[in-house]
One Martini backbone bead per residue (centre of mass of N, CA, C, O) as a GRO file, in nm:
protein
  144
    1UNK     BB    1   0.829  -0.868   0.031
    2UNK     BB    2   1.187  -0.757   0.053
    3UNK     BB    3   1.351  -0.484   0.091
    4UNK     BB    4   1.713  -0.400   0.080
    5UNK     BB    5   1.907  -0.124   0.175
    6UNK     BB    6   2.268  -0.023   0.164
    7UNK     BB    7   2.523   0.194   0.201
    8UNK     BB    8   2.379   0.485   0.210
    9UNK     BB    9   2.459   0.748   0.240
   10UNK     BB   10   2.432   1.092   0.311
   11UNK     BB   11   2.248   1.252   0.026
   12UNK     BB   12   2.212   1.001  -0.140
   13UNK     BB   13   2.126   0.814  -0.376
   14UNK     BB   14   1.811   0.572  -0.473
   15UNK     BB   15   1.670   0.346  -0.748
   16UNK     BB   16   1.385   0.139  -0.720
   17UNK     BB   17   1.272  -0.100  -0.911
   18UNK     BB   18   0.963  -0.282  -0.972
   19UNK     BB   19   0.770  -0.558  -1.110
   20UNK     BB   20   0.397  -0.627  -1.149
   21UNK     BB   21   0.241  -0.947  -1.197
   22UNK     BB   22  -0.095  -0.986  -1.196
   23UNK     BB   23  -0.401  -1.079  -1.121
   24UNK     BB   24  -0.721  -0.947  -1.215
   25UNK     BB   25  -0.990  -0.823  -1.074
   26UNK     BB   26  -1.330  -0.812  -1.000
   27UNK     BB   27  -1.492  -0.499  -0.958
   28UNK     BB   28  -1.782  -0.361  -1.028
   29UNK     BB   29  -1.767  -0.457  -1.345
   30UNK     BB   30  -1.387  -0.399  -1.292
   31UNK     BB   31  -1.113  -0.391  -1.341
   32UNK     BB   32  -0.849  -0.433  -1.085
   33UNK     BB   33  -0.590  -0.254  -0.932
   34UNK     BB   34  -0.375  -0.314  -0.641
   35UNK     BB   35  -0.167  -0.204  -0.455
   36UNK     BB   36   0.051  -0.288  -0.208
   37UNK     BB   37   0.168  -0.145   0.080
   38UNK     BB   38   0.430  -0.284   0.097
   39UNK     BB   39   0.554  -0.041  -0.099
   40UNK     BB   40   0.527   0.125   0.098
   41UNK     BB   41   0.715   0.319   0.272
   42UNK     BB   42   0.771   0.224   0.645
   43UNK     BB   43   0.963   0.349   0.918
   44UNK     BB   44   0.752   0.319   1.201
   45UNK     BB   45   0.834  -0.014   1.210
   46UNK     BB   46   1.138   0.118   1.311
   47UNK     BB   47   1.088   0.350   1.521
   48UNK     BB   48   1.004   0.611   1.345
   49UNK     BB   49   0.884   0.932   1.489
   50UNK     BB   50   0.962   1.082   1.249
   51UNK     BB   51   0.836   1.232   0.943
   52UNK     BB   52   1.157   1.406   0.840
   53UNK     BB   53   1.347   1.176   0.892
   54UNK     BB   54   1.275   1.060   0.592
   55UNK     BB   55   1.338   1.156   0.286
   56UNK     BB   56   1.119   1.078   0.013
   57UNK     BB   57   1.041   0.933  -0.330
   58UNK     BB   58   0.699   0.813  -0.440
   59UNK     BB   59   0.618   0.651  -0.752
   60UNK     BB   60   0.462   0.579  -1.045
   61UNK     BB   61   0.394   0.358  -1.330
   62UNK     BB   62   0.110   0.272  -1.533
   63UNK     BB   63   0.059   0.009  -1.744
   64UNK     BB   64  -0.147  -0.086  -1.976
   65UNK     BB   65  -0.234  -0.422  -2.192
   66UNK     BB   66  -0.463  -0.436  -2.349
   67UNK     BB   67  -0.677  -0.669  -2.580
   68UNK     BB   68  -0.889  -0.404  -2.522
   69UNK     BB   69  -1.063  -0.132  -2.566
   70UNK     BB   70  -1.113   0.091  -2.335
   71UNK     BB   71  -1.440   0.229  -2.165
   72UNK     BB   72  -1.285   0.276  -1.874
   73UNK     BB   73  -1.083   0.500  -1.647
   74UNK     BB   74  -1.011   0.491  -1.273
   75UNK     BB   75  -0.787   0.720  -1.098
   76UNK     BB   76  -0.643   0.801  -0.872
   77UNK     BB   77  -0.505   1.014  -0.671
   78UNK     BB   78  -0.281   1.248  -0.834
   79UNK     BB   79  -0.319   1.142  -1.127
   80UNK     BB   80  -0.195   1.033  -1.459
   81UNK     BB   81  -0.247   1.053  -1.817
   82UNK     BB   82   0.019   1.025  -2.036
   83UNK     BB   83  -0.045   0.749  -2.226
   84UNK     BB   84  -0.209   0.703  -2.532
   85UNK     BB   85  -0.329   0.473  -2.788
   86UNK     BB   86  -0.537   0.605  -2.984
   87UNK     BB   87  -0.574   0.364  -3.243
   88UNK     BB   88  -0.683   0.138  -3.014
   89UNK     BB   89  -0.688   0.220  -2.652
   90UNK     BB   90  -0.540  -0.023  -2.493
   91UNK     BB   91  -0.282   0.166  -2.426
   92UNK     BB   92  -0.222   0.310  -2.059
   93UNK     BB   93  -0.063   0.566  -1.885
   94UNK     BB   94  -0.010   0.588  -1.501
   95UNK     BB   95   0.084   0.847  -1.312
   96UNK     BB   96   0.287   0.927  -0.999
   97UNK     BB   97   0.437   1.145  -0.769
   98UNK     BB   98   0.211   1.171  -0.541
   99UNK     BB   99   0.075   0.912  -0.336
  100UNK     BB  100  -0.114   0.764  -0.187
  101UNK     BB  101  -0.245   0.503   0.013
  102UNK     BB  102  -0.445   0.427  -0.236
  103UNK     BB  103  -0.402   0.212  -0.516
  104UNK     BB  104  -0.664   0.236  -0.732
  105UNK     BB  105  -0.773   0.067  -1.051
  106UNK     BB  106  -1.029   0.118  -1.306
  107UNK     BB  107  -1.176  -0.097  -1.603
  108UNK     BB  108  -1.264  -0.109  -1.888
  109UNK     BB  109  -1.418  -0.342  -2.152
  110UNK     BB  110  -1.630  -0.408  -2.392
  111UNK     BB  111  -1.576  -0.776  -2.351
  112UNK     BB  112  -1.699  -0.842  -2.065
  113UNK     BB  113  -1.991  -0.933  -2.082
  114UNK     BB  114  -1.839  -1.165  -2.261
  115UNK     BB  115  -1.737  -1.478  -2.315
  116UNK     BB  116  -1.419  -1.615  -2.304
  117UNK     BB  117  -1.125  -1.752  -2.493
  118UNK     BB  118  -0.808  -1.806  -2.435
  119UNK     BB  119  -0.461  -1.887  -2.595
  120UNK     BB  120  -0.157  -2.021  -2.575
  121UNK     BB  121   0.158  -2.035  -2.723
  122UNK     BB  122   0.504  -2.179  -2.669
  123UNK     BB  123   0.791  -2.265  -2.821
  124UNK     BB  124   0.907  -2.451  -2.547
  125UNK     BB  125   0.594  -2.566  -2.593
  126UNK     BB  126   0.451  -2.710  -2.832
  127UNK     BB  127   0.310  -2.933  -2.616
  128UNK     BB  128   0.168  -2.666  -2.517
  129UNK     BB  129  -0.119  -2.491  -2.341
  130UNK     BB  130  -0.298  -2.211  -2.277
  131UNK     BB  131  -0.585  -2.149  -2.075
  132UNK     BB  132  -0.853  -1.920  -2.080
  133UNK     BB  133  -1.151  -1.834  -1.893
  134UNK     BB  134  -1.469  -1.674  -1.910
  135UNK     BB  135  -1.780  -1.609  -1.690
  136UNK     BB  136  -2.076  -1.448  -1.742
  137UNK     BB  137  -2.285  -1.349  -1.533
  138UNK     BB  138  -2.625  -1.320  -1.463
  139UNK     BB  139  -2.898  -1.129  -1.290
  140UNK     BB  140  -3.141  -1.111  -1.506
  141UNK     BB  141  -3.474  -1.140  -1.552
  142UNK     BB  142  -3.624  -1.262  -1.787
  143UNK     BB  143  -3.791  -1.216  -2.015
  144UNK     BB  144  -4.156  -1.217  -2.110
   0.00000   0.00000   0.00000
């Protein structure tokens, strides 16, 4: 992904948002979300070597949007948890206004260790379904 921002003076301001929907990876027992580093500005590669040199604010919010109450989370340094939907515990919101150079957040859901199949329907296509499933591997040995 590339963005381009032009003529915009000096002392001018700019704010660019951007949504982004990824597939979650598991990662040591908890869905992991990971921002891609090429979303933070970097004007080294483009040959400026003062860092004083253009002044930027980069901060992020992210809401999870879980189908189950969270049990753990996890989140970068510098960061602060918003908002909690208290009655469900589903939905949480995470702030940051300096952002470190990595973003990792880390979430667990109750049923994360037993076997899902979700299906959906979208009323434009009537005759098509999506399936989701998904298998949690055991590697504890068989009681005796």
């Amino acid at each position: 992904m590339k963005v381009s921002l032009g003529n915009i003076l000096p002392l001018q301001e700019a704010t660019i948002s951007i949504q982004l929907v990824q597939k979650i990876k598991v990662t040591a027992g908890a869905y992991q979300f990971k921002l891609p580093l090429a979303f933070y500005p970097n004007y080294a590669k483009h040959g400026v070597k003062d860092k004083n040199a253009f002044k930027y604010d980069f901060s992020y919010k992210l809401t999870i949007k879980s189908h189950k109450k969270l049990s753990f989370l996890s989140i970068p340094p510098n960061s602060s948890v918003e908002k909690v939907d208290e009655e469900s515990g589903q939905n949480v919101t995470v702030t940051c206004t300096e952002p470190s150079r990595s973003l990792n957040l880390f979430y667990k859901t109750g049923d994360m260790k037993y076997p899902q199949l979700t299906m959906a329907k979208h009323k434009d296509f009537p005759d098509e379904v999506a399936v989701c499933a998904s298998f949690v591997p055991n590697f504890e040995p068989p009681a005796p």
